[in-house]
C-alpha positions in Angstrom: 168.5 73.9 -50.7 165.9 74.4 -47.9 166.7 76.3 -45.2 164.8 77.6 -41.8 164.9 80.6 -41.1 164.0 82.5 -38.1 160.4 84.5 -38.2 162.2 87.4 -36.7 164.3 87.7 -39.9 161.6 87.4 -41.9 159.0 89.8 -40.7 160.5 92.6 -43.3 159.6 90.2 -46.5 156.3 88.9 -45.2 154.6 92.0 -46.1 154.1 90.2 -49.6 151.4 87.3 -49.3 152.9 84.3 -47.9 149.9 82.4 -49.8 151.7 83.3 -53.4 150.8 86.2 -55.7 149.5 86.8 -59.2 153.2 87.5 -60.5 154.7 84.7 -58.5 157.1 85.0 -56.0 161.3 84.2 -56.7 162.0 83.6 -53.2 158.9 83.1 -51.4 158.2 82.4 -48.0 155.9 79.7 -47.1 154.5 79.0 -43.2 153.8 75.8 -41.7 153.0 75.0 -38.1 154.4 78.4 -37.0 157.3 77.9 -38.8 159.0 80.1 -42.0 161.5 78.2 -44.2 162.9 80.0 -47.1 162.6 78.8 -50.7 164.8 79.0 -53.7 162.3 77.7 -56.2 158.7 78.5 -56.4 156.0 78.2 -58.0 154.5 81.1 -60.3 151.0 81.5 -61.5 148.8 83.8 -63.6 147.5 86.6 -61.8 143.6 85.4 -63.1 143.8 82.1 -61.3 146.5 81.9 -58.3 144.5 84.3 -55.8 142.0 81.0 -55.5 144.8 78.5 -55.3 146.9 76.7 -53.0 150.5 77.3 -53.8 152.8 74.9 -53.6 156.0 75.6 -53.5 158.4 73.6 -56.5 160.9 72.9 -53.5 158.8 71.4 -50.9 158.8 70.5 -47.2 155.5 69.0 -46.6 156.2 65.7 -47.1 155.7 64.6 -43.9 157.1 61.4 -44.0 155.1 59.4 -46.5 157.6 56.5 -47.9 154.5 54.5 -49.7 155.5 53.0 -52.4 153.8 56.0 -55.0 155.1 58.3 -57.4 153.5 61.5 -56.0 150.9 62.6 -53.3 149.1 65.6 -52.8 147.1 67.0 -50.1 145.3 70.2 -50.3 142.9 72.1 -48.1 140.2 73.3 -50.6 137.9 75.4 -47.7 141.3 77.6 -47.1 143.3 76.9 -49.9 146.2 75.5 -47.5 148.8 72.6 -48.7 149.4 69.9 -46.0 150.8 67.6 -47.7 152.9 67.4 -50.7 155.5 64.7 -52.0 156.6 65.1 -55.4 154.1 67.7 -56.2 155.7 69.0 -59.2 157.7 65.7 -60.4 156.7 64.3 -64.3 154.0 61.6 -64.0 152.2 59.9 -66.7 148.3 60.8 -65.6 146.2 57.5 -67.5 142.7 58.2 -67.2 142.8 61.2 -65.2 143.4 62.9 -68.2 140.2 62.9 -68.6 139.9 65.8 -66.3 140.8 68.1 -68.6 138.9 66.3 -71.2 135.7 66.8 -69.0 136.7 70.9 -67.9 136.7 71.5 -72.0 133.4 69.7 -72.1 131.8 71.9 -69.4 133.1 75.2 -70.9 133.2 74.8 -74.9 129.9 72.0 -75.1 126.0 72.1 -73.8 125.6 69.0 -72.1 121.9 68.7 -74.0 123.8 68.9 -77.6 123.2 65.6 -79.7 126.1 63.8 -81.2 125.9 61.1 -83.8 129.4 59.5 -84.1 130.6 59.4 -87.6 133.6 56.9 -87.8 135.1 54.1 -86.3 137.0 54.5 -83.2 139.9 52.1 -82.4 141.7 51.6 -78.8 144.7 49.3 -77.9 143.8 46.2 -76.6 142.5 46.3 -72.9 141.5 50.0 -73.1 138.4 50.7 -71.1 135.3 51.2 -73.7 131.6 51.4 -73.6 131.9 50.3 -77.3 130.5 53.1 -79.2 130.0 52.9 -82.5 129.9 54.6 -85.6 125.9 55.8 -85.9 125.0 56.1 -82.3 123.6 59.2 -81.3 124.6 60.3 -77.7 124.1 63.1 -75.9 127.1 65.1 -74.4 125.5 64.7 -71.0 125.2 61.1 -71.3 129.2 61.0 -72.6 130.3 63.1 -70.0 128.6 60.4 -67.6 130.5 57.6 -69.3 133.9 59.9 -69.2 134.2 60.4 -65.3 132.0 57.3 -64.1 133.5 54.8 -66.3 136.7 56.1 -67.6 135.3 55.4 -71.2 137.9 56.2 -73.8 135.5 56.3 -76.5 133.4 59.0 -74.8 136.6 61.0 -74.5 137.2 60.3 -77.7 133.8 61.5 -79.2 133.4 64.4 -76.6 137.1 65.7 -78.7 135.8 65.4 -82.0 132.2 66.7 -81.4 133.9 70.3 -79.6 137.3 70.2 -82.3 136.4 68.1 -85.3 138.7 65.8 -84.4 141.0 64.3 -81.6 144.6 66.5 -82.7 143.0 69.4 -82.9 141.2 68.9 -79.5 144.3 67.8 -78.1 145.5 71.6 -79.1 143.1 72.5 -77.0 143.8 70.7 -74.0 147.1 72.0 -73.7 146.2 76.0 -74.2 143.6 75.8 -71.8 146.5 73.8 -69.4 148.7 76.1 -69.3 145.8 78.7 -68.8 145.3 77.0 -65.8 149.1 77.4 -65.1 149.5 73.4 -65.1 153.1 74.2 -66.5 154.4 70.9 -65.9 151.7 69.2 -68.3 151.3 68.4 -72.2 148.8 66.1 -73.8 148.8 63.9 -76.8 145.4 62.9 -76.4 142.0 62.8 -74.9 142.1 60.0 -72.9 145.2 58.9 -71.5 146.2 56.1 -72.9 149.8 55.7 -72.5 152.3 58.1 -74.5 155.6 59.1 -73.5 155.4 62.9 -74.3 152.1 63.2 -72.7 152.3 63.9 -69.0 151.5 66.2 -66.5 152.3 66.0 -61.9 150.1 65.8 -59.5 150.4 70.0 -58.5 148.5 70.2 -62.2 146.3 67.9 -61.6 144.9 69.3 -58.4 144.7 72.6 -61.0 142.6 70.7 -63.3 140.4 69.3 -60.7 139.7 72.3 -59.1 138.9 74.2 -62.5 136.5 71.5 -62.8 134.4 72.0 -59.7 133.4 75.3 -61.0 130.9 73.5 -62.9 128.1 72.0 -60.4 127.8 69.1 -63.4 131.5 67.8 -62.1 131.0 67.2 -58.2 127.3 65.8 -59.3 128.7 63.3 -62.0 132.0 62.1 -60.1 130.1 61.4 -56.6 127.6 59.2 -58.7 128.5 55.3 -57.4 126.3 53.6 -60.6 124.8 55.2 -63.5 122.7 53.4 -66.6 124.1 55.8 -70.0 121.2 55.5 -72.9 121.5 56.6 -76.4 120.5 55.0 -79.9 122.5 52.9 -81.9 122.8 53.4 -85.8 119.1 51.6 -86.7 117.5 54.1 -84.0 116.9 51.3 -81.7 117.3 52.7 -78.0 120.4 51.3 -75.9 120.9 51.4 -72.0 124.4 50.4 -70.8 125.0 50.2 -66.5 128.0 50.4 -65.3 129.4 51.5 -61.4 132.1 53.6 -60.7 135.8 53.3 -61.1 136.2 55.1 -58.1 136.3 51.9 -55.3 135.3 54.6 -52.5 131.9 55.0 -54.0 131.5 51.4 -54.1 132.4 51.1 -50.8 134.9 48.7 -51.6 137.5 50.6 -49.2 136.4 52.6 -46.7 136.9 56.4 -45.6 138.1 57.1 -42.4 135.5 58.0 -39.9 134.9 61.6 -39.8 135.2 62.0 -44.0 132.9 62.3 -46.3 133.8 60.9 -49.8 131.8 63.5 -52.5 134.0 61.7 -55.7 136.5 61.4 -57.7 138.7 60.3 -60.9 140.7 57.5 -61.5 143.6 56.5 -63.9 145.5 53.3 -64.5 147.9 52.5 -66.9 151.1 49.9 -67.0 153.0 53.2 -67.3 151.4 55.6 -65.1 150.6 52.6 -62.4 147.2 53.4 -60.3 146.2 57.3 -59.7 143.2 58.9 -57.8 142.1 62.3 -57.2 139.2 62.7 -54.7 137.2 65.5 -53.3 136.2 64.9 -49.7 135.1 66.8 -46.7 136.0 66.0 -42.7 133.4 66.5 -39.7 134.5 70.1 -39.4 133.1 70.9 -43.1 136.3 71.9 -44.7 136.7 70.4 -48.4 139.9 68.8 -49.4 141.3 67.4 -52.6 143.9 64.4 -52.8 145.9 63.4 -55.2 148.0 59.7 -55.3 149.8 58.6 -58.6 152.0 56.0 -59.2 150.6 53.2 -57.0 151.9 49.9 -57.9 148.3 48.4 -57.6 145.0 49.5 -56.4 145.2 48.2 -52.8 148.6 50.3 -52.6 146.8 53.5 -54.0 143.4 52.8 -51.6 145.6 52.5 -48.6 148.2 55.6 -49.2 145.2 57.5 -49.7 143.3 56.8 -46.3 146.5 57.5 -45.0 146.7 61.0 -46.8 142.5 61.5 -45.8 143.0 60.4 -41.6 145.3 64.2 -42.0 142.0 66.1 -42.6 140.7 65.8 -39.3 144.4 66.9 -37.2 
């Protein structure tokens, strides 16, 4: 239950951080717009990562008044580290492609982007998955998969990016999960690399904002998901060189929606799935030069995601 409580009353407790601490906080006490509201349920995290985080709280009141017709939305001030917005931060989602977060932190940390991979078997997708058609005997770069992973969405290049770090896709998918809960993205487990629909691999969009934000550590993340069309080469089994364009899933950077005015798009990941409906995460930045990172998931189609999340990017600039 969620209860205000006066400030006066509180002033004993708020000697402990109101932004969350290493050891997490049982009843913690959250401010927003001058007002404290007590919590029964919040949100712990490792004492390594929290002191950079926004906490969000697993009961809480910052939905302010989104009804769209999404599963979850997230709005997080990345310059301060401030939640302003949060609906069903920490409910079960199915992520689709933006898996491939995770998929693309591993790659930055465990692989060097200029490492040469020949793939060495076949790789086979469900009908309608989103490929670049890699085959067994092309040689590709890890840069030029990573490219193809957050521009694209490639499954494949997920797929090869987990068996050139692990050996193969399970034992990758191992991986994923120790370094999520690492990251404190309790709420997540993975059965795979790319997202492809499975019912026991999920995550919310709290975690996600987690994963993003481990990401942009790595200057190659921001750089290769602000990126509107990119031309991937590599060389096919007979050594004969291959270029493949394609844009970006991300339908800001194509400029197929619009930003309000006063935000700057820098980029983003995408994720659609029958399952998981349509999902973005995006990095942006309003007139004042404070950096944000939104989350949407659950969109019953892409003009429903595009316009919940203008709506969630006009809050940057109150």
């Amino acid at each position: 239950m969620l209860k205000k409580i006066s400030a006066m009353l509180l002033s004993a407790s708020l000697a402990v951080s109101l932004a969350g601490c290493g050891n997490g906080l049982d009843n913690a006490y959250v401010r927003n717009d001058g007002s404290f509201y007590f919590l029964e349920e919040t949100l712990n995290h490792n004492d390594r990562f929290a002191a950079d985080l926004a906490v969000v709280p697993k009961l809480s009141y910052l939905d302010n008044g989104f009804d769209d017709n999404v599963s979850s939305q997230l709005l997080i001030n990345n310059t301060t580290n401030t939640p302003i917005v949060a609906v069903s931060a920490h409910a079960k989602i199915y992520p689709a492609s933006l898996t491939k977060l995770m998929t693309s932190y591993i790659t930055a940390k465990y692989a060097k982007m200029d490492d040469v991979v020949t793939l060495d078997r076949d790789l086979t997708f469900e009908s309608g998955a989103q490929l670049l058609h890699l085959k067994k005997g092309d040689t590709v770069t890890v840069s030029e998969l990573y490219h193809g992973l957050l521009i694209y969405s490639a499954n494949d290049c997920a797929s090869m990016l987990a068996i050139h770090i692990s050996g193969s896709e399970e034992e990758f998918v191992k991986l994923m999960n120790k370094e999520a809960k690492a990251l404190g993205a309790t709420n997540t487990h993975f059965q795979n690399a790319h997202g492809l629909h499975h019912p026991e691999h999920y995550t919310s969009a709290y975690d996600l904002y987690l994963m993003f934000k481990a990401n942009l550590q790595y200057p190659e993340f921001a750089e290769t998901v602000s990126i509107p069309k990119y031309t991937m080469k590599y060389t096919n089994k007979n050594n004969i060189p291959v270029s493949v364009s394609f844009s970006s899933t991300n339908l800001f950077l194509t400029e197929d929606y619009k930003v309000p005015n006063g935000i700057t798009m820098i980029g983003g990941k995408t994720g659609t799935t029958q399952a998981a409906g349509s999902c973005l995460i995006v990095l942006t930045k309003n007139k004042q030069g404070e950096e944000f990172i939104s989350v949407v998931t659950g969109a019953l189609d892409k003009p429903t995601l595009y316009n919940t999340m203008i709506k969630l990017l006009q809050q940057e600039n109150k």
